[in-house]
C-alpha positions in Angstrom: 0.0 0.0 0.0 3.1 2.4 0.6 4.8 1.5 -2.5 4.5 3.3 -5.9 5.9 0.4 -8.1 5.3 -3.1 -8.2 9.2 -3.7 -7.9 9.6 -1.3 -4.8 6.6 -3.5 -3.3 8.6 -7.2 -4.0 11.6 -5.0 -2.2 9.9 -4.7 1.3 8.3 -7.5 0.8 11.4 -9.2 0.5 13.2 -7.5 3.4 10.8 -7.7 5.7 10.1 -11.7 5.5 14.0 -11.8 5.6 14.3 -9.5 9.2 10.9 -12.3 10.0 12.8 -14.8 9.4 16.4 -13.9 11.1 14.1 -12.6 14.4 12.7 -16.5 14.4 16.1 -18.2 14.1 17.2 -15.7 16.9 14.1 -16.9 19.4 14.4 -13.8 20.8 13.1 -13.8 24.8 9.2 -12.4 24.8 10.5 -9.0 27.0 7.0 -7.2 27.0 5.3 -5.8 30.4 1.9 -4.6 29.6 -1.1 -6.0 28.1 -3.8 -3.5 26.9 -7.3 -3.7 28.2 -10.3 -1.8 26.7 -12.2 -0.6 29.8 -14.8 2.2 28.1 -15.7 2.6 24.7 -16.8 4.9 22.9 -20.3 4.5 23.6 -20.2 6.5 26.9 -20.1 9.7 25.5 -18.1 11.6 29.0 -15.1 9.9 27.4 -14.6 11.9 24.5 -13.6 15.1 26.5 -11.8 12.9 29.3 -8.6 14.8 30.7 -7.6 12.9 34.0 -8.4 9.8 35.6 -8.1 7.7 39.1 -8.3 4.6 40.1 -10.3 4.3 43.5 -11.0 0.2 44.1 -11.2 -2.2 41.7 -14.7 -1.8 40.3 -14.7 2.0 40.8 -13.2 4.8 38.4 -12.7 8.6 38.9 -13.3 10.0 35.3 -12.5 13.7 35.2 -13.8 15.5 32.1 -14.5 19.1 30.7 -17.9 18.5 32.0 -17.3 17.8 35.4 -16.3 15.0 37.6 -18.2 11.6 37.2 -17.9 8.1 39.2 -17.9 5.0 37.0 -19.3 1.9 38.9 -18.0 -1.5 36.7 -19.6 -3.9 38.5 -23.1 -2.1 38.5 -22.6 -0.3 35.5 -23.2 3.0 36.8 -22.2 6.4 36.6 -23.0 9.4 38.8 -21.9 12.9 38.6 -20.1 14.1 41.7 -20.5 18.3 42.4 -21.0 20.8 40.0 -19.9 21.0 35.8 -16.4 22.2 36.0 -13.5 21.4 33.9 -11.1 18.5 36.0 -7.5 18.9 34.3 -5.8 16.5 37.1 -6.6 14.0 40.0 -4.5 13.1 42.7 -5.7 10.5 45.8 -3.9 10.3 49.3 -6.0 6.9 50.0 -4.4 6.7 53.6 -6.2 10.3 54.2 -9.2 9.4 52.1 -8.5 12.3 50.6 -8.7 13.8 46.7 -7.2 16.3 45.2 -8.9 18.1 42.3 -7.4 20.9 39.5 -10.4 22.1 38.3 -12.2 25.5 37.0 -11.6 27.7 34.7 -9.2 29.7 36.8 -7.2 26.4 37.7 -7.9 26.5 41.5 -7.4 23.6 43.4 -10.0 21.8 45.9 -10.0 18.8 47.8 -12.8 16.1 48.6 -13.1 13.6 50.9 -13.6 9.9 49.3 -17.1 9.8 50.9 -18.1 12.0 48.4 -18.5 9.5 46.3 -20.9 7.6 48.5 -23.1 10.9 49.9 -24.4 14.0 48.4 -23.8 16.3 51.6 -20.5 16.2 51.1 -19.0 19.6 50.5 -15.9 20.3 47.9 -12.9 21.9 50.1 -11.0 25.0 48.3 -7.8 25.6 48.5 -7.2 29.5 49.0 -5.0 31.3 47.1 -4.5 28.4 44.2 -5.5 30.3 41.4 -3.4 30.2 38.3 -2.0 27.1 39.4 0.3 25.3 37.3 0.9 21.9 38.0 0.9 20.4 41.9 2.4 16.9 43.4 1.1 15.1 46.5 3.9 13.1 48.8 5.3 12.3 52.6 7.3 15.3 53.9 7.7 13.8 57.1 8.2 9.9 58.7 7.3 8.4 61.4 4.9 6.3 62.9 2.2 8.4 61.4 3.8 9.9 58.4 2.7 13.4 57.3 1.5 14.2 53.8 1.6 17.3 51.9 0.0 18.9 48.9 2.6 21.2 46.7 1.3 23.7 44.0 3.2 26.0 41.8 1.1 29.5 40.7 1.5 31.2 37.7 3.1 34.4 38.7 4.6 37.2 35.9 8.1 35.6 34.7 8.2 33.9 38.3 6.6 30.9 39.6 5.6 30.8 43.5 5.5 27.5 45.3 3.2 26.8 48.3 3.4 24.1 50.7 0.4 22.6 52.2 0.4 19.9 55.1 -2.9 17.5 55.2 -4.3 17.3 58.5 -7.6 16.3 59.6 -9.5 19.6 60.8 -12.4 20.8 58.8 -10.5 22.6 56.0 -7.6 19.3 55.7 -5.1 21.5 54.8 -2.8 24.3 56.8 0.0 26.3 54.7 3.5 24.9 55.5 5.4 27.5 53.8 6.1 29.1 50.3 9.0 30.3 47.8 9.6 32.0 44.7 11.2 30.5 42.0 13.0 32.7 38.8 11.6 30.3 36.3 8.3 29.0 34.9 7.5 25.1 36.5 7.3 22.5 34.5 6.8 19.6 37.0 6.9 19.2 40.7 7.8 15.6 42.7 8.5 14.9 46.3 11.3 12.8 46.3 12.2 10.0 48.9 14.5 11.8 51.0 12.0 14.7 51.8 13.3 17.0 49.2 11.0 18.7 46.7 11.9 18.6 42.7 10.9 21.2 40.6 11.5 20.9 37.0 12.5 23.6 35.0 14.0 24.4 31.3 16.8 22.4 30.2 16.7 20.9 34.2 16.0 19.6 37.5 16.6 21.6 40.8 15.9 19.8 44.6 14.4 22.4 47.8 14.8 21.2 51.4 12.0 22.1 52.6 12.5 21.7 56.1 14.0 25.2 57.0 15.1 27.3 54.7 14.5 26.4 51.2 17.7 25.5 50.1 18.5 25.1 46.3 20.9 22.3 44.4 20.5 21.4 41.1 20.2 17.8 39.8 22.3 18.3 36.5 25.8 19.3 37.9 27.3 22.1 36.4 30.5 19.9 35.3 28.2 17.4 33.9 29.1 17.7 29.9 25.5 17.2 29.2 24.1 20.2 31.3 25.8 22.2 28.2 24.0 20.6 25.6 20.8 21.2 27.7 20.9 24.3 27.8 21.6 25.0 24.2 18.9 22.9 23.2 16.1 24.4 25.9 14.4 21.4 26.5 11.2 20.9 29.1 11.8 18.8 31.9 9.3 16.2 33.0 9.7 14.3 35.7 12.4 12.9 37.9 12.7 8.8 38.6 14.6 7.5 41.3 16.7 4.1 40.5 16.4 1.3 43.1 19.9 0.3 42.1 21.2 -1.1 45.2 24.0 0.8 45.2 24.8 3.7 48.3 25.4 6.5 46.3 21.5 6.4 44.5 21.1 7.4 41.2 18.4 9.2 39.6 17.0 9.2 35.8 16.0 12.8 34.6 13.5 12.7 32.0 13.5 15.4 29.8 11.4 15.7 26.1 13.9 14.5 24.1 16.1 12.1 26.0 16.4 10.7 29.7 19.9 10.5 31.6 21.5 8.4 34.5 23.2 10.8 37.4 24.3 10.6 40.3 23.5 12.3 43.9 25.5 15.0 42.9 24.2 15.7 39.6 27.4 13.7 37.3 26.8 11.7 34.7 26.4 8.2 36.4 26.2 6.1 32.9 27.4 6.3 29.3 24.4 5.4 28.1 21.0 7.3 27.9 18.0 6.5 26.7 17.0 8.0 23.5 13.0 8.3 22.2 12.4 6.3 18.6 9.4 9.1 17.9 8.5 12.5 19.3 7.1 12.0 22.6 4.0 13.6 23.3 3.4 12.4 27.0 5.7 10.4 29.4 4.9 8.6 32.7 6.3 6.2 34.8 4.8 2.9 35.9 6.1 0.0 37.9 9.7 0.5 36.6 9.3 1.0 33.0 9.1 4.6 31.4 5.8 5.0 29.1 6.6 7.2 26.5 3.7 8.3 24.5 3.8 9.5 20.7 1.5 10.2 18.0 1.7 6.6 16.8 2.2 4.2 19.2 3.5 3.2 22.8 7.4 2.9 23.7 8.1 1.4 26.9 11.8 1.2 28.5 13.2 -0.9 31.7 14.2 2.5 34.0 16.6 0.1 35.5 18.6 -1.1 32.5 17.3 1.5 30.1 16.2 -1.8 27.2 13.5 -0.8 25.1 11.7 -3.7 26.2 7.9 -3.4 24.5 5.7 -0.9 21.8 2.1 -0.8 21.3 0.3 0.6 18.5 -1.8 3.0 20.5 -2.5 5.9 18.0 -2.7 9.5 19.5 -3.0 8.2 23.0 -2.1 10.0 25.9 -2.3 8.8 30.1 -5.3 9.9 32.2 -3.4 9.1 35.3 0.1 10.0 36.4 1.5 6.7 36.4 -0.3 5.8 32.6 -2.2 2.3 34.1 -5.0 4.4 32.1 -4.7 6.0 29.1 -7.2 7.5 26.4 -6.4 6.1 22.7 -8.5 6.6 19.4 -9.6 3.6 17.5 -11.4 3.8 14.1 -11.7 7.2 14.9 -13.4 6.9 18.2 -12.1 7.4 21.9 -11.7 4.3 24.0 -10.7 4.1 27.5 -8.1 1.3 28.1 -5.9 -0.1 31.2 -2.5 -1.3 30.8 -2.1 -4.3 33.1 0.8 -5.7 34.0 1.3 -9.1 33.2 3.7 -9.5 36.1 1.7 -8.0 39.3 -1.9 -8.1 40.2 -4.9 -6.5 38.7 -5.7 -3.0 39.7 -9.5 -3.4 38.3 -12.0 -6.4 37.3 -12.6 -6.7 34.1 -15.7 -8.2 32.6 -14.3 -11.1 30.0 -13.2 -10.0 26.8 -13.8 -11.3 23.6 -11.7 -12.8 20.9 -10.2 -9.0 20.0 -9.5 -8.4 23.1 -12.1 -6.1 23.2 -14.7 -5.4 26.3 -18.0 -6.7 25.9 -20.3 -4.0 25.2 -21.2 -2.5 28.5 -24.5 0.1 28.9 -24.1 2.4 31.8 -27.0 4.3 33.6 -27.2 7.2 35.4 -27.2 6.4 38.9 -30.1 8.2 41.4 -28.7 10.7 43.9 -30.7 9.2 46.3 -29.0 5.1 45.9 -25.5 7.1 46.2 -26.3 7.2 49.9 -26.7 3.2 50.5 -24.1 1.6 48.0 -21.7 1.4 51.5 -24.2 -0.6 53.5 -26.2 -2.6 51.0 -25.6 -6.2 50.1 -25.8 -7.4 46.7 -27.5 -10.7 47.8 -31.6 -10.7 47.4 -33.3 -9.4 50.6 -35.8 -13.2 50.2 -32.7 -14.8 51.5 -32.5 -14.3 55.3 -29.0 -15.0 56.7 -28.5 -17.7 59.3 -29.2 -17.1 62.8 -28.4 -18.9 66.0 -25.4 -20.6 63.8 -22.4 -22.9 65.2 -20.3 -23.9 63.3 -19.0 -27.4 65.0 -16.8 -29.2 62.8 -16.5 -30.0 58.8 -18.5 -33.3 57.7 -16.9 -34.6 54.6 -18.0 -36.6 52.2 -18.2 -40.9 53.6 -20.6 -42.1 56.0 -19.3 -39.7 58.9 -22.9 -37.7 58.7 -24.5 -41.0 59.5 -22.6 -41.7 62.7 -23.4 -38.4 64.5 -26.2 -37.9 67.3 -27.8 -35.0 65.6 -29.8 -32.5 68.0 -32.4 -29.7 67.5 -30.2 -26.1 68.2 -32.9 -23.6 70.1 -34.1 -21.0 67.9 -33.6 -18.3 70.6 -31.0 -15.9 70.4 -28.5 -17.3 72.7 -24.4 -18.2 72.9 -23.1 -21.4 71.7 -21.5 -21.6 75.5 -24.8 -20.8 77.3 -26.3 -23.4 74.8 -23.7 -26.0 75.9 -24.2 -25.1 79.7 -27.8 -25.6 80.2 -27.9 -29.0 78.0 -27.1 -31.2 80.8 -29.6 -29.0 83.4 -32.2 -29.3 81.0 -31.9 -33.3 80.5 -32.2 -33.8 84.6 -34.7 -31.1 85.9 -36.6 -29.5 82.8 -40.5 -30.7 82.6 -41.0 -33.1 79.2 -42.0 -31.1 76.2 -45.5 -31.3 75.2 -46.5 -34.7 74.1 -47.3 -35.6 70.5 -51.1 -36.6 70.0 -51.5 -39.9 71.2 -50.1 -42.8 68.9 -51.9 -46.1 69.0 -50.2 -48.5 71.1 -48.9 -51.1 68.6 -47.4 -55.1 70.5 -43.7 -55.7 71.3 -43.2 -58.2 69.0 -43.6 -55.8 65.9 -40.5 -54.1 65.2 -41.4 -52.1 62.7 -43.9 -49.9 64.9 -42.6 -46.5 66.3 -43.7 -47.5 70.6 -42.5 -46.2 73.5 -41.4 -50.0 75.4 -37.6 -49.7 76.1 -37.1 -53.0 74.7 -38.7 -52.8 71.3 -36.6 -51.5 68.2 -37.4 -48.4 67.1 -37.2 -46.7 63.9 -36.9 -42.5 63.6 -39.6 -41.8 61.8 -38.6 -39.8 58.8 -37.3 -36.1 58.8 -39.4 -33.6 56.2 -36.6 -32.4 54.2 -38.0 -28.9 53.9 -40.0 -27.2 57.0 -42.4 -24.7 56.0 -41.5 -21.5 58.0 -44.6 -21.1 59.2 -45.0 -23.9 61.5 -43.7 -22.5 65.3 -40.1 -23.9 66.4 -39.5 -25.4 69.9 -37.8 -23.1 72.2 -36.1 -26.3 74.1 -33.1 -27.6 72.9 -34.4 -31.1 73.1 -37.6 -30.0 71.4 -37.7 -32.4 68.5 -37.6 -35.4 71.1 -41.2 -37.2 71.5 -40.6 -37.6 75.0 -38.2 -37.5 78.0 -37.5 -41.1 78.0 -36.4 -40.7 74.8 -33.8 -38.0 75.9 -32.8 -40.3 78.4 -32.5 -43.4 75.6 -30.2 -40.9 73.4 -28.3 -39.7 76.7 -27.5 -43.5 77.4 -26.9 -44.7 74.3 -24.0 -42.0 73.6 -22.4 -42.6 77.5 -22.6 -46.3 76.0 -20.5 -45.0 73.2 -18.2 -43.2 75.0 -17.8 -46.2 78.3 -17.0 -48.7 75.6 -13.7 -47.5 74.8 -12.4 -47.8 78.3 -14.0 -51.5 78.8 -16.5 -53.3 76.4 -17.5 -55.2 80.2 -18.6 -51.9 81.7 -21.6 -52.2 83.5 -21.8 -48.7 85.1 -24.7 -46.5 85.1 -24.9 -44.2 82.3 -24.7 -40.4 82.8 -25.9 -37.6 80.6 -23.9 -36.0 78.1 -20.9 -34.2 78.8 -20.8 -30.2 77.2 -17.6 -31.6 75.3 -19.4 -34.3 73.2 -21.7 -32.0 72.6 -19.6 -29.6 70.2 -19.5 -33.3 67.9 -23.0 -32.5 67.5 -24.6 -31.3 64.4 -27.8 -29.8 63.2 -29.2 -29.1 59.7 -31.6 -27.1 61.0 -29.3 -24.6 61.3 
C-alpha cells in the first residue's frame, strides 16, 4: 500500500520476511510488560472530553472530564456525577487520608474532597485559598514516622516567576494548613517529592531539589561539570519528571527525563552512565509505571526498563495520551473513536475487574445508567445478595462433615431457635436433660405389640425406627424453644443420653456395667444440626 511500483513493493516484501525470518532463528526472549485492556468505549459519551483519571478500588473509576467530575461503577454499571460541571485537568488520591485532590475551573484552582463524596451527596468540595493560576501540583510524605505526614505542593502562575506553596494534610475541617512558600525565577514545568523529603521542581533544560525543612535551600540535579548540562541548555528542553533508581547501590542514582532524552546521574548531579536513553518518535506524553518509562507518541507506545534503560515493549496505541500520572490508564483513538483502556501488567496483580473479553480483546459492550442521587447514599451498607434470603441465625459452626458415611454416625440435636451463645447453649444442656419438665407430648399414637419391630412404641425393649425427617419445613409452622424440642418424649432424651455414655464407656472396657450419665458439654460440640 506504501509502495508506488510493483518492484519497490517485492523490495519490502522481500526485506521484511528476511528481518521475520532472522528474528525467528534468533528466538528472541518475549521481553513485554503490559497488556492492553479496553475498559470504556466509545459509547459513553463523557469519554470523548476525558482529561484525567483515578483509580479508587477495583470496580470503581474517577473520570475527570470538561464536563465535570463523574464516578464510573464497573460492577453495577453506573455512573453518577459528583458536584458541579467544571472542567477536572488533574486527580490526585492520598488513599491513607481518604483524601482527593482536584485541579479544576476555569481559573485552575485547586480543591479537595473527601472519598465519601462519592458515597453521599452532603459532602462539601474543600478550596484551596490562594491556588489560582495554578500550574501543576504533586502530593507526597514530607515527614516519617509512625504516622507519616502528607503534603499537597502547588506551583502558581506568577509574571516571569513561579511561586510554590506548601500545604500539610491534616484532619480539621478545611484538611489542609499552609507549611510555607517560595519563589522560584523560572516558569514550573513539574513538581515531585522525592524520597528523601526533598521537593523537585523541573524547569527548562533541568531539574533543581528544595529542602524544605528550613530554609528552602537550592541544588541542582544536573551538575554544572556534567558535559551534558551544556547541551541542555543550548537545546532548551522541558523537563518532565524525575525517577529515582532502586539500584542497590549507596550512592543512588536518579533518571531525569527530559522531552527529548532521559539521563542516569548521580546524587551530585554527574553523569552516572554512558548510556542514555534515547525516544524512537517524538514524545508527546511520558509517565512512569512500575519500573518501566511509558513514553507516549503520535503513533504508538514505547516502553523502557528505568533500570537497564532496554527498550523492552511498543504498542500501537495511536494519538493516546495517560489519564493518570503513572499511565495504568490512558485514552487512545480507535477507528476514529475514543476508547478508554488499562494497561495491566502481566507480572503484578490487577488493579480493576474486568468483565471477560472477547476474541479482539475487546470489552463486551457495557450500557451504563445514570445512577439516582438518592442510591448514592446506601451503595456502602447494601448487600448485593436478594433481601428473600435471610442469613442464618443462631449458627455454630461445629466441625467439617466430609463426604463418607461420617454424617451418619453423628447424634444430631435440635439447636434452640432463641438468640442465645453457643456456650450458654452447651451449659444448660445437661440441666435441661435432669430437671426440665417433658415437652408437650405428640397426639396420642396407638399402642402397637412388642413383638412388631417395625412400629414406632415407646417399650424400652422394642426396636425403634426414627420416623422420617421432612426435608424442607415450612417457615410457618412455630419452632420449639427447648433444645431437646424435636424429642417425643423425656424417655427418649434419656435413651439418646444413654446410648452416647454407652458410646463413650465402651472405649475404656467393652465389660462396663456402670450407670450411664448424661452428656458431657464436650461431646456436645461433635454435635450437628441441619436445622441450622
Amino acid at each position: 500500500m506504501l509502495a508506488d511500483t510493483e518492484s519497490e513493493k517485492a523490495k519490502w516484501v522481500v526485506a521484511l520476511s528476511e528481518l521475520h525470518r532472522i528474528l525467528k532463528r534468533n528466538n528472541l526472549p518475549n521481553t513485554a510488560i503490559f497488556r492492553v485492556k479496553e475498559v470504556l468505549d466509545s459509547t459513553l459519551t463523557v469519554i470523548r472530553s476525558a482529561l484525567s483519571a483515578l483509580i479508587i478500588d477495583p470496580d470503581r473509576i474517577l473520570l475527570g472530564t470538561e464536563d465535570g467530575l463523574f464516578c464510573l461503577d464497573l460492577d453495577r454499571s453506573e455512573i453518577a456525577r459528583i458536584g458541579e460541571s467544571k472542567k477536572v485537568y488533574q486527580l490526585w488520591y492520598i488513599a491513607e487520608e481518604q483524601l482527593l485532590v482536584i485541579l479544576c475551573g476555569k481559573q485552575r484552582h485547586l480543591r479537595l474532597l473527601p472519598i465519601r463524596a462519592l458515597e453521599a451527596t452532603d459532602v462539601e468540595w474543600i478550596k484551596v485559598a490562594e491556588s489560582k493560576n495554578c500550574i501543576t501540583a504533586c502530593t507526597g510524605i514530607i515527614e516519617r514516622g509512625p504516622q507519616p505526614v502528607y503534603c499537597i505542593v502547588i506551583a502558581l502562575k506568577r509574571q516571569n516567576t513561579s511561586q510554590i506553596v506548601v500545604y500539610v494534610v491534616n484532619r480539621n475541617r478545611s484538611r489542609h494548613h499552609k507549611m510555607c512558600e517560595f519563589t522560584v525565577a523560572y516558569p514550573v514545568q513539574s513538581l515531585q517529592v522525592l524520597s528523601d523529603l526533598r521537593l523537585a521542581v523541573g524547569h527548562q533544560s533541568g531539574f533543581t531539589a528544595y529542602c524544605l525543612q528550613g530554609e528552602a535551600q537550592a541544588m541542582p540535579l544536573v551538575h554544572p561539570e556534567n558535559q551534558l548540562n551544556n547541551f541542555l541548555a543550548y537545546s532548551g528542553v522541558d523537563a518532565w519528571r524525575v525517577i529515582e533508581i532502586q539500584s542497590g547501590q549507596a550512592h543512588g542514582e536518579y533518571l531525569l527525563v527530559f522531552q527529548t532524552l532521559a539521563i542516569y546521574v548521580d546524587l551530585q548531579g554527574r553523569k552516572s552512565r554512558d548510556r542514555e536513553i534515547m525516544y524512537p518518535a517524538v514524545p508527546t506524553h511520558i509517565t512512569y509505571c512500575d519500573g518501566h518509562l511509558l513514553v507516549y507518541s503520535e503513533t504508538h507506545l514505547d516502553i523502557f526498563n528505568a533500570q537497564t534503560a532496554d527498550w523492552v515493549q511498543s504498542i500501537g496505541l495511536k494519538r493516546s495520551r495517560p489519564l493518570m500520572n503513572n499511565g495504568s490508564l490512558s485514552i487512545t483513538t480507535f477507528n476514529d473513536a475514543s476508547h478508554v483502556i488499562y494497561l495491566a501488567n502481566m507480572h503484578t496483580r490487577e488493579l480493576l475487574n474486568l468483565a471477560p473479553l472477547d476474541r479482539d480483546g475487546r470489552l463486551k459492550t457495557k450500557r451504563f445508567s445514570l445512577r439516582n442521587e438518592g442510591s448514592r447514599t446506601i451503595r456502602a451498607s447494601t448487600d448485593r445478595r436478594s433481601k428473600l434470603i435471610s442469613a442464618p441465625t443462631n449458627f455454630n459452626h461445629i466441625s467439617h462433615m466430609g463426604p463418607g458415611d461420617g454424617i451418619q454416625k453423628q447424634r444430631l440435636l435440635d439447636l434452640p431457635t432463641t438468640i442465645e451463645t453457643a456456650d450458654q447453649t452447651n451449659q444448660h444442656r445437661v440441666s435441661t436433660m435432669r430437671h426440665a419438665p417433658p415437652p408437650p407430648r405428640a397426639p396420642p399414637r396407638p399402642m402397637m405389640h412388642p413383638h412388631n419391630e417395625g412400629s414406632n412404641n415407646s417399650f424400652p425393649g422394642a426396636k425403634r425406627t426414627a420416623p422420617a425427617r421432612p426435608r424442607d419445613q415450612p417457615p410457618s409452622l412455630p419452632r420449639s424453644p427447648s433444645p431437646l424440642g424435636s424429642m417425643s418424649s423425656l424417655h427418649d432424651v434419656l435413651k439418646v443420653a444413654d446410648m452416647q455414655s454407652e458410646s463413650r464407656q465402651s472405649v475404656a472396657s467393652n465389660n462396663s456395667s456402670s450407670v450411664s450419665t448424661p452428656p458431657s458439654p464436650t461431646n456436645d460440640r461433635l454435635s450437628s444440626s441441619y436445622d441450622s
